[in-house]
Backbone as XML, in Angstrom:
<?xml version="1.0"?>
<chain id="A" units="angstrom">
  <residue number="1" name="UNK">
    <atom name="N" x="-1.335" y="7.610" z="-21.694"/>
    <atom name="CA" x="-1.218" y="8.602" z="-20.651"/>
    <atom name="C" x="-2.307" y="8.411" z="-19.597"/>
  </residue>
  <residue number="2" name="UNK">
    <atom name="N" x="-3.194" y="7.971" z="-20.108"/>
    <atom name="CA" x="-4.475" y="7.650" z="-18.952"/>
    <atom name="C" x="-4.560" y="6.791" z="-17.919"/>
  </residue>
  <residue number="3" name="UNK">
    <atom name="N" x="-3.674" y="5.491" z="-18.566"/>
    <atom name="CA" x="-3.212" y="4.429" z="-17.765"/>
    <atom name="C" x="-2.399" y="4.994" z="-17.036"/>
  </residue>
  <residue number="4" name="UNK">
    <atom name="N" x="-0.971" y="5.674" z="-17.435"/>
    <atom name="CA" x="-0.387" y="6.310" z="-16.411"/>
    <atom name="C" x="-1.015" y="7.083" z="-15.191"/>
  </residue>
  <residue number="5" name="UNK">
    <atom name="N" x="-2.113" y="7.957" z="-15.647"/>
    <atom name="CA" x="-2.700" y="8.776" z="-14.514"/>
    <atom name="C" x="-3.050" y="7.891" z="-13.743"/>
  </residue>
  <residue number="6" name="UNK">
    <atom name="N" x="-3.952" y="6.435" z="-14.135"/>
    <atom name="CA" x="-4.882" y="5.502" z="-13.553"/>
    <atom name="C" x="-4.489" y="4.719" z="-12.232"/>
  </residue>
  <residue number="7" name="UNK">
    <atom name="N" x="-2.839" y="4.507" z="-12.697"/>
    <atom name="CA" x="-2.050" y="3.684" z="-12.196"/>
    <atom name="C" x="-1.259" y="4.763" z="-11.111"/>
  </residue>
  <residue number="8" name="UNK">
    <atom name="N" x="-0.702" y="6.276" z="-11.386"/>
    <atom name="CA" x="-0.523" y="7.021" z="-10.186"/>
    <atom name="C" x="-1.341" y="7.042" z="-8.983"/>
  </residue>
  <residue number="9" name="UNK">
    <atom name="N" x="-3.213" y="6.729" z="-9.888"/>
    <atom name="CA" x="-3.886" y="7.236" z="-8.195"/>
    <atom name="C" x="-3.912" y="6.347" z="-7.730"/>
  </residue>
  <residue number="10" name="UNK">
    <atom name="N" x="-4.091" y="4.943" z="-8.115"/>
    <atom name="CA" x="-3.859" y="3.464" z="-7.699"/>
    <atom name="C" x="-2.541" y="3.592" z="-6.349"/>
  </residue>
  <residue number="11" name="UNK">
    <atom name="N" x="-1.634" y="4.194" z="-7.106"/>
    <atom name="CA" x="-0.269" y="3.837" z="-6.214"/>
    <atom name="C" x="-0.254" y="4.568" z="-4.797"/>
  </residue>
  <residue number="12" name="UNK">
    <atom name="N" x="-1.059" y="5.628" z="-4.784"/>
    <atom name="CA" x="-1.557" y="6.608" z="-3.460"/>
    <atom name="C" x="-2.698" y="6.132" z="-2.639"/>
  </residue>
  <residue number="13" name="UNK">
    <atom name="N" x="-3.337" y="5.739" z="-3.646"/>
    <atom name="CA" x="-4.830" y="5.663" z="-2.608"/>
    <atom name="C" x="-4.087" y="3.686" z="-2.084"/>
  </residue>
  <residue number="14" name="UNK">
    <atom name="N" x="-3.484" y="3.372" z="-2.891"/>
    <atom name="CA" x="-2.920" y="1.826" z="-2.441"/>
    <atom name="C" x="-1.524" y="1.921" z="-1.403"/>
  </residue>
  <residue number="15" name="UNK">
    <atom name="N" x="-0.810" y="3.550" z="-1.216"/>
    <atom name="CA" x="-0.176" y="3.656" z="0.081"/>
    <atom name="C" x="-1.063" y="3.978" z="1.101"/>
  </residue>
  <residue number="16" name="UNK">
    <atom name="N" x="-1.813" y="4.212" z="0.976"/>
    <atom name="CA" x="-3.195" y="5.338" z="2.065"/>
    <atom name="C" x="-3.240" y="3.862" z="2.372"/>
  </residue>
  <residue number="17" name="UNK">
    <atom name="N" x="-4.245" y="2.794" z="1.929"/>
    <atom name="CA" x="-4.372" y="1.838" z="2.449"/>
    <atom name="C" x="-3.700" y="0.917" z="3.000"/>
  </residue>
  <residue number="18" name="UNK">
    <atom name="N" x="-2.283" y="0.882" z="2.962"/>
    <atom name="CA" x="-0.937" y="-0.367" z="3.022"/>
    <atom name="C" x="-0.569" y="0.470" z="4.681"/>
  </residue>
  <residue number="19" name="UNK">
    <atom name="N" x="-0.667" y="1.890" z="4.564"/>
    <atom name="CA" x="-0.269" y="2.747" z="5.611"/>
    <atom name="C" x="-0.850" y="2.169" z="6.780"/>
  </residue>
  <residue number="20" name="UNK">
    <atom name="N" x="-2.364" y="2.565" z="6.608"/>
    <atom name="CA" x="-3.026" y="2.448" z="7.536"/>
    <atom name="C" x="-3.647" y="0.935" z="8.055"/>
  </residue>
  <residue number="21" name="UNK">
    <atom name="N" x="-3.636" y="0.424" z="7.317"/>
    <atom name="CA" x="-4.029" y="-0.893" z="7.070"/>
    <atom name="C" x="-2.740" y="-1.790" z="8.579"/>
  </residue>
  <residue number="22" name="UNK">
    <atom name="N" x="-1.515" y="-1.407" z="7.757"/>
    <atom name="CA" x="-0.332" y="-2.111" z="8.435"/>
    <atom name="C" x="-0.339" y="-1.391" z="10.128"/>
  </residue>
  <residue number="23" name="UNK">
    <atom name="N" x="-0.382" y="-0.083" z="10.150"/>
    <atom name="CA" x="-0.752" y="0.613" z="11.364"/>
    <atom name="C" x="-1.906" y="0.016" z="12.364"/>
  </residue>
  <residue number="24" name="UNK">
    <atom name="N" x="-2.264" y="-0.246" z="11.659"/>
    <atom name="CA" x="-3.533" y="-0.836" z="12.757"/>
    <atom name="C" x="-3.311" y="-2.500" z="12.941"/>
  </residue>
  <residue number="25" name="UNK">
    <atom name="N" x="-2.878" y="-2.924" z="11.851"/>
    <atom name="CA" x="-2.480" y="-4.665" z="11.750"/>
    <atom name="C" x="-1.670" y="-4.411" z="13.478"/>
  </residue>
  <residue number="26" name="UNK">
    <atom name="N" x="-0.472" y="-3.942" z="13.593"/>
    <atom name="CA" x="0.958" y="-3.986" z="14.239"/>
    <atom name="C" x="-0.080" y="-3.366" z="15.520"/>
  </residue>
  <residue number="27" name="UNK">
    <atom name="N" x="-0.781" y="-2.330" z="15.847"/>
    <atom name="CA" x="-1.275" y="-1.912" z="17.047"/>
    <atom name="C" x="-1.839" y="-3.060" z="17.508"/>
  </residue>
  <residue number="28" name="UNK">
    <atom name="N" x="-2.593" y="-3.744" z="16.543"/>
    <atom name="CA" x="-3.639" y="-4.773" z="17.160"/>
    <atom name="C" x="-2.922" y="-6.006" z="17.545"/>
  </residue>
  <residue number="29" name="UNK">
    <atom name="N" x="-1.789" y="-6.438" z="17.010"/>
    <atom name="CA" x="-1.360" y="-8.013" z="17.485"/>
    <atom name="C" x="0.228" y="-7.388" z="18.023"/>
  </residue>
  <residue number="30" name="UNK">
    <atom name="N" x="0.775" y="-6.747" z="17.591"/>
    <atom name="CA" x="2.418" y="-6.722" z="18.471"/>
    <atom name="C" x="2.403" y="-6.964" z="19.576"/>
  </residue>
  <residue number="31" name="UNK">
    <atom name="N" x="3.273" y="-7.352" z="20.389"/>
    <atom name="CA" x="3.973" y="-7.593" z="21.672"/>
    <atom name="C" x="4.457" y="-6.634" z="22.713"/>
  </residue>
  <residue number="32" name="UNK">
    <atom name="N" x="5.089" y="-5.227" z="21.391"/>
    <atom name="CA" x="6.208" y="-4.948" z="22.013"/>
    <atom name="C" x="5.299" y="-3.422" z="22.999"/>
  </residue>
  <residue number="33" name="UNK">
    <atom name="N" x="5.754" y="-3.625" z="23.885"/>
    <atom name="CA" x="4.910" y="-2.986" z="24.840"/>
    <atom name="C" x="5.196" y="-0.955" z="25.017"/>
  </residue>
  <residue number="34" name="UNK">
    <atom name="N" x="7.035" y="-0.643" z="24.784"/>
    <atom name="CA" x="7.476" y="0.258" z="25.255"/>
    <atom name="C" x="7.264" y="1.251" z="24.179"/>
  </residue>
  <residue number="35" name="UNK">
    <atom name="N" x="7.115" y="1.033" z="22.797"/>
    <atom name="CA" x="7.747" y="1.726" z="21.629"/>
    <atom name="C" x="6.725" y="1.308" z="20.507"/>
  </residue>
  <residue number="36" name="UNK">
    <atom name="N" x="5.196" y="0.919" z="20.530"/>
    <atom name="CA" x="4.278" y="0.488" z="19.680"/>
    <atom name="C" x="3.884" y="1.449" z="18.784"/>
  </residue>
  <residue number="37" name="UNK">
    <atom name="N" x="3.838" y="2.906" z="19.122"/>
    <atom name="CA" x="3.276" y="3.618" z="18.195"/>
    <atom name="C" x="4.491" y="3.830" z="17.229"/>
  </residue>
  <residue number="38" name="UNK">
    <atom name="N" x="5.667" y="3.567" z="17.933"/>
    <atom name="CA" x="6.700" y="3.970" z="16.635"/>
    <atom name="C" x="7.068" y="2.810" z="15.660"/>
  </residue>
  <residue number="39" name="UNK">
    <atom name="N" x="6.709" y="1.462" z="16.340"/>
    <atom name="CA" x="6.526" y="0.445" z="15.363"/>
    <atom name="C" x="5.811" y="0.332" z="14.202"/>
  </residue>
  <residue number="40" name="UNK">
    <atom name="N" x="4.514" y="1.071" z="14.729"/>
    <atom name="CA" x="3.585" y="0.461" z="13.623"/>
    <atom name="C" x="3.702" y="1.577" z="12.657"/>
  </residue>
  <residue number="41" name="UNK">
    <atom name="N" x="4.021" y="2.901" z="13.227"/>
    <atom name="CA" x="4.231" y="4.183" z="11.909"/>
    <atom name="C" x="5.482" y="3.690" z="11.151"/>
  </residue>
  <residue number="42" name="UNK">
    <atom name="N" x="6.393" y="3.096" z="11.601"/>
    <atom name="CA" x="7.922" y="2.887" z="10.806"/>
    <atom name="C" x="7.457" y="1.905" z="9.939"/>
  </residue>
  <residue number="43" name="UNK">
    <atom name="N" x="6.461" y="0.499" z="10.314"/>
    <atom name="CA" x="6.441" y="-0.609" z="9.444"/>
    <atom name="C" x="5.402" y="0.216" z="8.667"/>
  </residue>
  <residue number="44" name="UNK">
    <atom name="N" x="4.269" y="0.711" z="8.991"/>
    <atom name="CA" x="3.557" y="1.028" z="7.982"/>
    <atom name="C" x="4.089" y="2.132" z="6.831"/>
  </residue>
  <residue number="45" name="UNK">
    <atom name="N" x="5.016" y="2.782" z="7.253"/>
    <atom name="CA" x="5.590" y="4.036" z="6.201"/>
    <atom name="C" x="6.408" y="3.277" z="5.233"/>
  </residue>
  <residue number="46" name="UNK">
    <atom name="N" x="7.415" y="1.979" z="5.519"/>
    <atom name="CA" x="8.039" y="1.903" z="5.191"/>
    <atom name="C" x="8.153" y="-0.137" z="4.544"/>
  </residue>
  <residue number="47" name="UNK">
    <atom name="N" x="6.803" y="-0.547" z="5.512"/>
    <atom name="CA" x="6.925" y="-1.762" z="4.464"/>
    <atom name="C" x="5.455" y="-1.813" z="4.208"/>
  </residue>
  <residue number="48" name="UNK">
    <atom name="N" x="4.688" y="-1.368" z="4.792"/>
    <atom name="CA" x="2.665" y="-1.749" z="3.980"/>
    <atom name="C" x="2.713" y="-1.033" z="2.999"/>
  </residue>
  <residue number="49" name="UNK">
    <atom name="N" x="2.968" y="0.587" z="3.565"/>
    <atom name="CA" x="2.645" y="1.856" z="2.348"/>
    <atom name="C" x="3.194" y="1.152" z="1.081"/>
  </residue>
  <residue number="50" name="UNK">
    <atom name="N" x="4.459" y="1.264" z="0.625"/>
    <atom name="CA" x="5.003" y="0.766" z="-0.298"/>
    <atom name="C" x="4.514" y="-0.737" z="-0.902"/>
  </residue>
  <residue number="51" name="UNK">
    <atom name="N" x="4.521" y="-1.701" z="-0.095"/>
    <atom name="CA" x="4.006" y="-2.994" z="-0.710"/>
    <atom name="C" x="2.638" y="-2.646" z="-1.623"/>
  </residue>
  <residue number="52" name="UNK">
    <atom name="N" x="2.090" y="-2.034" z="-0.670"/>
    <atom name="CA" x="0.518" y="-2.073" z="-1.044"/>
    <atom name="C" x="0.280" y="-1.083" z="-2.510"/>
  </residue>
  <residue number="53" name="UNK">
    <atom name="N" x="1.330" y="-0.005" z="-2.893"/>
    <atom name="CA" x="1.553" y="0.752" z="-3.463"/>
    <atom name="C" x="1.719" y="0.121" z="-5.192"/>
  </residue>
  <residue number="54" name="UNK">
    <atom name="N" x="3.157" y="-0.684" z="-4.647"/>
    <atom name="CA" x="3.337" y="-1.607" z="-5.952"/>
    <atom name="C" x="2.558" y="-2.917" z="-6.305"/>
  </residue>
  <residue number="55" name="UNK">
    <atom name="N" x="1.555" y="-2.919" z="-5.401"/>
    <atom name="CA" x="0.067" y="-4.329" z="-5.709"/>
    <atom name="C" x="-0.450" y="-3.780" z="-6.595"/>
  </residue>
  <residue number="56" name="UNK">
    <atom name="N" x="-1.292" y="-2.459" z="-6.264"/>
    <atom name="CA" x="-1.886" y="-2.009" z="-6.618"/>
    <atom name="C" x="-1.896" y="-1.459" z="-7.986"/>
  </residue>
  <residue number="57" name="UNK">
    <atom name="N" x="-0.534" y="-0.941" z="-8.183"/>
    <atom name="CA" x="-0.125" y="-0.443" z="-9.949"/>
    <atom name="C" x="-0.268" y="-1.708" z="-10.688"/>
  </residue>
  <residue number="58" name="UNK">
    <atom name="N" x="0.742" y="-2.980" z="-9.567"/>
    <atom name="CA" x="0.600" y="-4.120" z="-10.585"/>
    <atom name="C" x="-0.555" y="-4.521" z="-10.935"/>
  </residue>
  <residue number="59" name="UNK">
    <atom name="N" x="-1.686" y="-5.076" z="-10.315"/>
    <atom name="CA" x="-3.366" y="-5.206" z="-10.228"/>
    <atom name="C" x="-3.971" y="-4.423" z="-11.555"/>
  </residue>
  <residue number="60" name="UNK">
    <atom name="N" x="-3.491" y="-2.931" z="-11.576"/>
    <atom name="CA" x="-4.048" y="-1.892" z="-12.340"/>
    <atom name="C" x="-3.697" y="-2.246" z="-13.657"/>
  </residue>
  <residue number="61" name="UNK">
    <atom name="N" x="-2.321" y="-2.017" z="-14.080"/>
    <atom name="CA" x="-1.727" y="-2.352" z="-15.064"/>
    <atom name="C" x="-1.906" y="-3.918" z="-15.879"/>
  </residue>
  <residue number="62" name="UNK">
    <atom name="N" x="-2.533" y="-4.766" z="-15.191"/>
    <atom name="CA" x="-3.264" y="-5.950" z="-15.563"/>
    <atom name="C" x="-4.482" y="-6.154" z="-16.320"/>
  </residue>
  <residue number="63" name="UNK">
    <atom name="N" x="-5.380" y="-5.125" z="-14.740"/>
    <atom name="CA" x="-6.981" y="-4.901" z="-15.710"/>
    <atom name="C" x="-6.828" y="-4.145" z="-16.784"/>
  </residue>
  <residue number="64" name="UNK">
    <atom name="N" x="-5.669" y="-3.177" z="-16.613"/>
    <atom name="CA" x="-6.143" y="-1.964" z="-18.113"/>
    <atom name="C" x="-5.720" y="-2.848" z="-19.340"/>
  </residue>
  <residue number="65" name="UNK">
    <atom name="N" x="-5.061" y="-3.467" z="-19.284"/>
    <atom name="CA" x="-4.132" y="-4.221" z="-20.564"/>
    <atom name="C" x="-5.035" y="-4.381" z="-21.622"/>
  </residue>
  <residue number="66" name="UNK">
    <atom name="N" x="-4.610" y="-4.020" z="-22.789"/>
    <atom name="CA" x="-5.755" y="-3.794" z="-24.135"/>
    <atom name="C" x="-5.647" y="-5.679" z="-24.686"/>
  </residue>
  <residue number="67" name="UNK">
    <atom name="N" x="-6.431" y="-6.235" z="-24.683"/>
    <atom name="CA" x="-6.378" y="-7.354" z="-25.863"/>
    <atom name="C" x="-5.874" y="-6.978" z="-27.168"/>
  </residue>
  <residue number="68" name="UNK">
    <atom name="N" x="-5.147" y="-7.973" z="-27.510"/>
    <atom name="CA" x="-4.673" y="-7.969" z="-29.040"/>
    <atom name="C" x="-5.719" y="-8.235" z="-30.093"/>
  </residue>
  <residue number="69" name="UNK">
    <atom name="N" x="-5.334" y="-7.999" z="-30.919"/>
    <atom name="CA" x="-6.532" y="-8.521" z="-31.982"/>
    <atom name="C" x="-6.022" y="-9.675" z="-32.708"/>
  </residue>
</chain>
């Protein structure tokens, strides 16, 4: 159950970062001149948040892993 909790805050504080992270990536290098702020909120809501979300559980769920005996 702990891992579970471990791996929920992982998956939030790892959208917080994928969010904002991708938001600022897309402000800083895009092109598109007319419609930028709605670019970078759509890619970041919908492909950083999430990517970064499921890194992060995966990452987590790695370090916690118990050795066998």
């Amino acid at each position: 159950m702990k891992t579970f909790g471990v791996a929920l805050l992982a998956a939030i504080l790892g959208y917080i970062v994928g969010l904002f992270g991708t938001m600022a990536a897309i402000e800083l290098f895009s092109s598109n001149t007319h419609d930028k702020s709605m670019e970078a909120a759509m890619t970041g809501a919908f492909v950083g948040g999430p990517l970064m979300a499921a890194v992060s559980v995966v990452v987590i769920l790695v370090l916690r892993r118990k050795p066998r005996p």
